[in-house]
VEXMIKE-83498 format. One record per residue (C-alpha): x, y, z negated; residue in one letter. Coordinates in pm, whole numbers, plus 32768, in hexadecimal, padded with zeros to 4 digits. Layout:
% VEXMIKE-83498
XYZA
...
END
This chain:
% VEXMIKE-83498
A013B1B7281DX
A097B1142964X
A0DDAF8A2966X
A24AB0112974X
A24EB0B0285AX
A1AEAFA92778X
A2A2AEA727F2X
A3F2AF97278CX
A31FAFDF2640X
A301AE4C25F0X
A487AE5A2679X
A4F7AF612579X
A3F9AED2244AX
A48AAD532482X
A5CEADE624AAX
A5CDAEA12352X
A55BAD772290X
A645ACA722F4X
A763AD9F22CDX
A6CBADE2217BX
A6D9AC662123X
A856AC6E2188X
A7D2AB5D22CCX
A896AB2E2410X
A7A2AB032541X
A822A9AF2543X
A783A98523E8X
A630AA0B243BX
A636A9532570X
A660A7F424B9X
A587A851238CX
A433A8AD24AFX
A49CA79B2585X
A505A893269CX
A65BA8BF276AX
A744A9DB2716X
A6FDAA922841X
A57DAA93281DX
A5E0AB2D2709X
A6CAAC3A27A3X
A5ABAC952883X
A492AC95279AX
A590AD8F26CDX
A5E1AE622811X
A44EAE69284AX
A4ADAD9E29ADX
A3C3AC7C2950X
A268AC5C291BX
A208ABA427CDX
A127AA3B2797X
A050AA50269CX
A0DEA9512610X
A22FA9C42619X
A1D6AAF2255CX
A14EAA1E243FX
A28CA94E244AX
A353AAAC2465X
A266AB00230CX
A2D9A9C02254X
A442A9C622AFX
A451AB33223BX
A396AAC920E8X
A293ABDB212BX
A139AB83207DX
A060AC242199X
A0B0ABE82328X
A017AD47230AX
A147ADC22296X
A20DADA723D4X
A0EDAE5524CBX
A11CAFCF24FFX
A026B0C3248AX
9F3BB14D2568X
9F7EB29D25B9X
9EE1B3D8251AX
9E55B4C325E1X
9EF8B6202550X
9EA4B73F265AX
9FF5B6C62729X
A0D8B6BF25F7X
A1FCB61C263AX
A211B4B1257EX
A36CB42A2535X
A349B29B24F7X
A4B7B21624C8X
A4CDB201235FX
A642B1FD2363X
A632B37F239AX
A636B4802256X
A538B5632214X
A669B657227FX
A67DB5D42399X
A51EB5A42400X
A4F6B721238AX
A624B793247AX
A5BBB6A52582X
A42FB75125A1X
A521B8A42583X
A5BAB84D26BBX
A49FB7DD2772X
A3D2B9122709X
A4E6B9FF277EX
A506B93428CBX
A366B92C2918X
A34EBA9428C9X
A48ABADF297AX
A3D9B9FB2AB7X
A272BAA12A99X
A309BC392A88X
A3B2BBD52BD8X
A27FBB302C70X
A180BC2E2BF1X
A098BB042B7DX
END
């Protein structure tokens, strides 16, 4: 997994919790002794993350383990497409892979690979 895509994985995890706890920014800021836009860009996956600010992040979103917030590591599956955001339906994930499959298979009949 590249250091990108851990970052926008934190981003989308913090950002879930505190929509989930019905918390502005502004509230998550105060509550891990943080500014609002640290926040914004931690949530974006622009900023890289303290380790302390990740257990402050952990207390403020009244998780139990900091462990909670990291990604998980990645699975190798044979180059099976992984869809992370959790706001997407198994529906959705299911016509998303659709797509993709069509498009790659589409992609290697032209190339001959």
């Amino acid at each position: 997994m590249s250091q990108d895509a851990i970052y926008k994985s934190f981003g989308r995890t913090v950002a879930a919790r505190r929509k989930a706890l019905v918390m502005t920014q502004s509230d998550l800021a105060n509550k891990a002794g943080m500014s609002r836009a640290s926040i914004a860009s931690i949530e974006s996956g622009r900023q890289n993350v303290l380790l302390h600010h990740v257990f402050g992040l952990a207390e403020a979103l009244k998780l139990e383990r900091v462990a909670d917030l990291l990604p998980e590591k990645p699975k190798p599956e044979g180059g099976k497409m992984q869809i992370s955001d959790e706001s997407v339906t198994a529906i959705g994930k299911a016509q998303i892979e659709n797509i993709v499959s069509q498009a790659l298979s589409r992609r290697l009949g032209k190339t001959g690979s």
